[in-house]
C-alpha positions as CSV (number, residue, x, y, z in Angstrom):
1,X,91.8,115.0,169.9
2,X,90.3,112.9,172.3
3,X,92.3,109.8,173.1
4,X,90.6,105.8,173.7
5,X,89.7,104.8,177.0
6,X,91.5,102.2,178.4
7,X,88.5,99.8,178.1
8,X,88.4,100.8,174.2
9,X,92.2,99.8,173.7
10,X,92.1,96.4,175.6
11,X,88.6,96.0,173.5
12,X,88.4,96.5,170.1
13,X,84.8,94.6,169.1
14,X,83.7,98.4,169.6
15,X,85.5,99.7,167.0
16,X,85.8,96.7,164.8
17,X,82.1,96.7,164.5
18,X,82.2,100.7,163.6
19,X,84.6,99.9,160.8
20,X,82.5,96.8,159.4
21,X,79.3,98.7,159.6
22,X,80.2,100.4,156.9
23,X,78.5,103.4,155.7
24,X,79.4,107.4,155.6
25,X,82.4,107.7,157.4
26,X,81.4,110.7,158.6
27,X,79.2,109.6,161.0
28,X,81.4,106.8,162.0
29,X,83.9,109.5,162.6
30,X,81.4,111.2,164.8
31,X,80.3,107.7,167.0
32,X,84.1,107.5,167.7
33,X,84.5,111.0,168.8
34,X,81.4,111.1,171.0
35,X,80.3,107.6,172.4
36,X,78.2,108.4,174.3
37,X,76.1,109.4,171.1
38,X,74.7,105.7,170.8
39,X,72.7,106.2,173.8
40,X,70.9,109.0,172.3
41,X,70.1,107.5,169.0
42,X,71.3,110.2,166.8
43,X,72.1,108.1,163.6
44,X,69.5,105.7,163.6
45,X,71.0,104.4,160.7
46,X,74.5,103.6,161.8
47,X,72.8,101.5,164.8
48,X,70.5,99.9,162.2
49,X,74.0,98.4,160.7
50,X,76.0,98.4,163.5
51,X,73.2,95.6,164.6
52,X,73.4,93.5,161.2
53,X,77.7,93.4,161.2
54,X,78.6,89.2,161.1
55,X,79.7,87.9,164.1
56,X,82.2,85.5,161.6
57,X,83.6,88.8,160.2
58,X,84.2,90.3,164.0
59,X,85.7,86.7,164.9
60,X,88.1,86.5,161.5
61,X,89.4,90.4,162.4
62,X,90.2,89.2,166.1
63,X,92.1,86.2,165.1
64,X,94.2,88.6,162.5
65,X,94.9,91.2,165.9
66,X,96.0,88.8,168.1
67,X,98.7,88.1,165.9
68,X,102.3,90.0,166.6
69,X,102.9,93.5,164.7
70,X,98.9,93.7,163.9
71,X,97.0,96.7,164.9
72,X,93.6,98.7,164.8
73,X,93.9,102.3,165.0
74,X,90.7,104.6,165.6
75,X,89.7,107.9,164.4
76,X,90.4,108.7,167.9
77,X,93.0,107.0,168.4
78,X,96.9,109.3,169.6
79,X,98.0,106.7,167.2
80,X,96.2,108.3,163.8
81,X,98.6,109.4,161.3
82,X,98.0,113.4,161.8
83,X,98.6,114.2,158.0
84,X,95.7,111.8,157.1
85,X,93.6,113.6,159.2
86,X,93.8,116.4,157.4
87,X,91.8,115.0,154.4
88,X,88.3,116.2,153.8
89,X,87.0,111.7,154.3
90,X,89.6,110.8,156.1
91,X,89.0,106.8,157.0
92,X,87.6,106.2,160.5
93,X,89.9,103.5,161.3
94,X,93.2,101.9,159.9
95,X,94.3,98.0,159.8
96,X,98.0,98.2,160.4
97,X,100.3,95.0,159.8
98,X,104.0,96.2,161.0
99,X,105.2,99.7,162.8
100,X,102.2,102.1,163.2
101,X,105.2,104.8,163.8
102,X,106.1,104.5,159.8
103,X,102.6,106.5,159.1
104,X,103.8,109.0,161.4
105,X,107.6,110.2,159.5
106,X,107.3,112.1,156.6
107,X,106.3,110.5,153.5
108,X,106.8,111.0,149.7
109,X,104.4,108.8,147.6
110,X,105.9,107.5,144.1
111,X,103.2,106.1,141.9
112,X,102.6,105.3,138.3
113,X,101.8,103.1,135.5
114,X,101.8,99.3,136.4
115,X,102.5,98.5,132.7
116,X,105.8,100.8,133.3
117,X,108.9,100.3,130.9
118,X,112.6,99.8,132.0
119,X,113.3,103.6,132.6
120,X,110.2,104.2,134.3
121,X,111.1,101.9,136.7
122,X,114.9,103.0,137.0
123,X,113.4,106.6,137.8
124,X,111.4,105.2,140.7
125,X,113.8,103.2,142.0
126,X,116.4,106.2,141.6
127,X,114.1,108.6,143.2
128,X,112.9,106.6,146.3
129,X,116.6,106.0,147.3
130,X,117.5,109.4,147.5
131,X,114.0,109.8,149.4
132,X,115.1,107.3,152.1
133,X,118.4,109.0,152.2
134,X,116.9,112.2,153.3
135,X,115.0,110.7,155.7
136,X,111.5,110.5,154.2
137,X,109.6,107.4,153.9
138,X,108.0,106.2,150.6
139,X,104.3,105.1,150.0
140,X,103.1,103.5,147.2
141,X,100.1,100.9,146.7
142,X,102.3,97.2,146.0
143,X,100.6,97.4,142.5
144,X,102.5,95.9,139.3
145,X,104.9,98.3,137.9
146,X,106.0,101.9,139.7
147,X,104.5,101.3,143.0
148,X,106.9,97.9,143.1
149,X,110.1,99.0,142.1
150,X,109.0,102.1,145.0
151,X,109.1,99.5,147.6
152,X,111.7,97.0,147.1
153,X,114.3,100.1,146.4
154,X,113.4,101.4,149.8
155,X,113.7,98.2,151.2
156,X,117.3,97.6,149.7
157,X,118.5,101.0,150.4
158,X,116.8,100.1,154.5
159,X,114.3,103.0,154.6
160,X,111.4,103.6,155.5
161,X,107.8,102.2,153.2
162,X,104.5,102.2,153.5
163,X,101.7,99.8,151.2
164,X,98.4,101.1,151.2
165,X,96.1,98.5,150.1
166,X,92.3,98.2,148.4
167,X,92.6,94.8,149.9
168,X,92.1,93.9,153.4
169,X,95.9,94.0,154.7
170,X,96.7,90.0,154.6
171,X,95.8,90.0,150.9
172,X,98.3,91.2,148.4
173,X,97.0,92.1,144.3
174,X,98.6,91.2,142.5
175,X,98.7,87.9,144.5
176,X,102.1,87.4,142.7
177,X,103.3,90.4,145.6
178,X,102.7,88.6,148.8
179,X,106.5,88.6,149.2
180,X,106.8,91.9,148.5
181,X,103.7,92.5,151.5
182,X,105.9,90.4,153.8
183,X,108.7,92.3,153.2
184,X,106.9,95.5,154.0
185,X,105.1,94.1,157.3
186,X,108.3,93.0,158.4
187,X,110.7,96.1,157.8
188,X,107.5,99.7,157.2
189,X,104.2,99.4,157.4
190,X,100.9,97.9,155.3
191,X,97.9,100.2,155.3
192,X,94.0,99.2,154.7
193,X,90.9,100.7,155.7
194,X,89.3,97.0,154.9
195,X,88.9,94.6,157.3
196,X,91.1,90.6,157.0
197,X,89.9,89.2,154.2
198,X,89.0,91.4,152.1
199,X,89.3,90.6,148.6
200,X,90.6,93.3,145.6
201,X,87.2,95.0,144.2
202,X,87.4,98.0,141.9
203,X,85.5,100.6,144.2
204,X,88.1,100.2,146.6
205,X,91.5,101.5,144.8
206,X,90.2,105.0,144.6
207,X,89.7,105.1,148.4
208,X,93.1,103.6,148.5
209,X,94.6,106.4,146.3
210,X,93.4,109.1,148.5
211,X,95.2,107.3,151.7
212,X,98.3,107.3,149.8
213,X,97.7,110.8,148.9
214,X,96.6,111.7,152.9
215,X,99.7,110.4,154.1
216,X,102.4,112.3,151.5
217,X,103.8,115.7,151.7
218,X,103.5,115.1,148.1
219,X,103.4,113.2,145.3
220,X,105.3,111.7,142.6
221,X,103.8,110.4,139.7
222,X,106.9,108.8,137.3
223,X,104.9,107.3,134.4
224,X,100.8,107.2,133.6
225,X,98.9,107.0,130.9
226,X,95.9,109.2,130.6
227,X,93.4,106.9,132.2
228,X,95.4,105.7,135.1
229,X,94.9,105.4,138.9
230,X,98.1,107.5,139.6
231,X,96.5,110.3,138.0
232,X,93.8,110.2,140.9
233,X,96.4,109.9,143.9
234,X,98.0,112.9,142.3
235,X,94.1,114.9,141.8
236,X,93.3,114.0,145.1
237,X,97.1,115.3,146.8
238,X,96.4,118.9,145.1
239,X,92.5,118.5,146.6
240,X,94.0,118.1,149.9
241,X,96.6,120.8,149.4
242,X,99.5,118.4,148.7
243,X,102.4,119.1,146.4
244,X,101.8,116.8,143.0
245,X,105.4,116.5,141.0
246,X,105.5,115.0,137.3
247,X,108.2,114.0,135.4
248,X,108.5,114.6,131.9
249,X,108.7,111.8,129.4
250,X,108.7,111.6,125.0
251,X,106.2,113.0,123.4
252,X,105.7,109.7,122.0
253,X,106.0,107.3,125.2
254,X,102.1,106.4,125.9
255,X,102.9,106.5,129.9
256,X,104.6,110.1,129.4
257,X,101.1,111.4,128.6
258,X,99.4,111.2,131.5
259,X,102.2,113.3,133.1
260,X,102.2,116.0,130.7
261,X,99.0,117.0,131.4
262,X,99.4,116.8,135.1
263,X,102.2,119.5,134.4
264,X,99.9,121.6,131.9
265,X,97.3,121.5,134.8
266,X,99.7,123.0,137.4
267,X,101.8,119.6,138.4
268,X,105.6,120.8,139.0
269,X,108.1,119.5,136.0
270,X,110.9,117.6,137.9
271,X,114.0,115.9,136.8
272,X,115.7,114.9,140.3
273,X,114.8,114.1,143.5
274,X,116.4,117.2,145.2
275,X,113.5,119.1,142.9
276,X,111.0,117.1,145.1
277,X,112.8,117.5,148.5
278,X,113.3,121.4,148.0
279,X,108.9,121.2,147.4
280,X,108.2,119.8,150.1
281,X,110.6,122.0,152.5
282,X,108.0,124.4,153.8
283,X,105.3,121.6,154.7
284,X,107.9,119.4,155.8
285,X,108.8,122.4,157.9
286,X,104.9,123.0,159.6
287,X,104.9,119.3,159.9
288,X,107.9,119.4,161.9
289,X,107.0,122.0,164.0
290,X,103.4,120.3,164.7
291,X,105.0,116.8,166.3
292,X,108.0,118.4,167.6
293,X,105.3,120.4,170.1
294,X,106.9,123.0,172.9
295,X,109.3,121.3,174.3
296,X,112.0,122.9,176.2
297,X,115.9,124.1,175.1
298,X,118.3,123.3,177.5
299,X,119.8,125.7,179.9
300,X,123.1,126.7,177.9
301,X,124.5,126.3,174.7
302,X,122.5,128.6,172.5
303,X,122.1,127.2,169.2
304,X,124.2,129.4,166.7
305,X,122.1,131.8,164.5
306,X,122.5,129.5,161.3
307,X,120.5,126.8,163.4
308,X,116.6,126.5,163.7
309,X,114.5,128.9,165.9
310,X,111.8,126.4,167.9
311,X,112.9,124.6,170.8
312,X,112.9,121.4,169.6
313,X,115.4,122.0,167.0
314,X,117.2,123.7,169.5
315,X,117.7,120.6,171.0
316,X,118.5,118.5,167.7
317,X,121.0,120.8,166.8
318,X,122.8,121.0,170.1
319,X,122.9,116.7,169.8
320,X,124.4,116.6,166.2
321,X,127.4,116.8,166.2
322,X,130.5,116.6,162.9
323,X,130.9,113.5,163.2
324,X,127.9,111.2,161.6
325,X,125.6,109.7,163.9
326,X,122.4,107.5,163.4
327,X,118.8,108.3,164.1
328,X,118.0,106.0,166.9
329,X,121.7,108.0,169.0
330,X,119.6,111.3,168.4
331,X,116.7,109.6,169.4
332,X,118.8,108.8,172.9
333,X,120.1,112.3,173.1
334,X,116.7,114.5,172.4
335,X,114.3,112.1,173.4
336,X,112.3,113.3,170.5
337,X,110.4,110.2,168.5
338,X,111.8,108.9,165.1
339,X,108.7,110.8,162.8
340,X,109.8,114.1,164.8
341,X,113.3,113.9,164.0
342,X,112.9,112.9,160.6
343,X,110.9,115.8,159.9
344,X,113.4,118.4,161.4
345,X,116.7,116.3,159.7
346,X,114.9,116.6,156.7
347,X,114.1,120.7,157.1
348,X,117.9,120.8,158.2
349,X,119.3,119.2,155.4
350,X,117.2,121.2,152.7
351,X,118.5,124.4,154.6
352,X,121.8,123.1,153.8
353,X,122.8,122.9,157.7
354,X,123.5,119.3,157.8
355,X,125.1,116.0,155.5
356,X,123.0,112.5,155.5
357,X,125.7,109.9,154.5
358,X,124.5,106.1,155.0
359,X,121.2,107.1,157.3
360,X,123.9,109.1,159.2
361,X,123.4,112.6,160.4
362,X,126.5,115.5,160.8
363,X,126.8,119.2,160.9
364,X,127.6,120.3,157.6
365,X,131.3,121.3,157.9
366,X,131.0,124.7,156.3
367,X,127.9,125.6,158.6
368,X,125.9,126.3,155.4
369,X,125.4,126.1,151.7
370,X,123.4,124.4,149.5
371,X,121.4,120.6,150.2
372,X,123.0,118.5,147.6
């Protein structure tokens, strides 16, 4: 993918006036990938709006950047999350208050009802700490309910989460959450496609769904009723060949009804986390191998035959060792990034190869086994 000139990262009214143009992202998409297109007038259109964006609007996103841990990432950006650009719209261009490197680890989004009851959200809060244990991060969209009780149990259990908003990413809704968004800046990640500002309209939370759903391995839905927003995260996540996980409720629980019928239209039936984990294995796997790239084993010390084949588990494996380390001592020893290593930890651990204890990585005594 072609990455921004250095004028384009030291200027962003370029880019800022793509995104607030608005319009088919499509061709947005396209203006980004080929610049040089505007001198050649192919989208008459786009220029036509491009023309009309407010210079109070470009003036209110600038004053939001220049402020620490803010950041504006491009369609053609390095910085894109690669998972998201898988989708078939994938947004041209991301407002990102916190670490941009959060979009990049492998995610589990855990959505549901915002009405939920007590169990609903024990279940999300049960199943997002054994997510963070493994090394996933969570994303959910800071709405009332499930996607709450997503966040603040990653944030007590110090994982990784990431808010995706249909707000512009310095407005929290329910306004009641703008702790909960200040926690989440601080310690993961907030999402939006919309520019400062922005305030919560209806047309937007669908768009949002399909970023939570773009950014997940898979996803989680813990309680919905039949009309409900999670069911469209999870519809979009099987239209973008994501795993979509359900679990099952009463027959006579209102929010276990949107969930049954997830399942009876192909959703997998789960009753523990590991269920998840051991779904997502396989993609977790190709995602692994895709930001690991071909890097180079060392010159000795063959990784036994129980360990990973590619080079850069090679490499992962030869720095574990029995006794626990964290993530940021492996980052030291491979020089492989954070969303690389999580990826491969978390393909290690399903294989049953390694232990996580306390975001602390070993060789799993026996050399193999079961992930428990």
């Amino acid at each position: 993918m072609p990455a921004l000139s250095a004028a384009t990262q030291s200027d962003p009214l370029p880019l800022l006036r793509l995104l607030l143009a608005g319009g088919p992202s499509a061709s947005r998409r396209a203006r980004l990938e080929r610049p040089d297109a505007a001198s050649t007038h192919t989208d008459p259109l786009l220029d036509a709006r491009l023309e009309r964006v407010p210079t109070h609007e470009l003036d209110r996103c600038l004053a939001w950047l220049a402020q620490p841990r803010h950041h504006l990432i491009g369609w053609n950006d390095p910085r894109y999350p690669p998972l998201l650009r898988q989708l078939p719209q994938p947004p041209p261009g991301l407002f990102v208050a916190g670490d941009p490197d959060h979009l990049w680890r492998p995610a589990l989004a855990v959505v549901g009802s915002r009405g939920a009851s007590a169990g609903g959200r024990d279940n999300a809060r049960h199943f997002t700490r054994r997510f963070c244990r493994a090394g996933l991060a969570v994303v959910s969209g800071l709405a009332a309910g499930i996607d709450a009780a997503a966040h603040a149990a990653a944030l007590e259990c110090d994982g990784s989460t990431v808010a995706v908003l249909g707000t512009g990413p310095d407005r929290a809704y329910p306004a009641a959450h703008a702790g909960l968004l200040e926690q989440v800046a601080e310690r993961g990640a907030v999402v939006s496609e919309h520019a400062p500002g922005t305030p919560p309209r209806s047309s937007h939370f669908p768009g949002r769904n399909r970023i939570i759903a773009g950014l997940s391995l898979g996803t989680v839905v813990v309680e919905a009723a039949l009309r409900s927003g999670a069911l469209i995260t999870a519809r979009l996540a099987a239209e973008a060949g994501r795993e979509v996980f359900a679990l099952p409720g009463s027959i006579h629980h209102p929010l276990a009804r949107g969930c049954h019928r997830l399942i009876r239209d192909g959703a997998q039936l789960v009753e523990s986390p590991e269920e998840v984990l051991a779904g997502v294995a396989t993609l977790a796997g190709r995602l692994a191998a895709e930001l690991a790239g071909p890097h180079r084993a060392g010159p000795s010390d063959p990784a036994p035959a129980t360990a990973p084949a590619d080079a850069g588990a090679h490499r992962l494996w030869r720095a574990l060792g029995h006794d626990p380390v964290p993530m940021d001592l492996l980052a030291e020893r491979t020089g492989l990034t954070t969303a690389t290593l999580s990826s491969m930890l978390l393909a290690m651990e399903l294989d049953g190869r390694i232990v996580v204890e306390h975001g602390r990585y070993a060789r799993r005594p026996t050399g193999g086994g079961t992930a428990t």
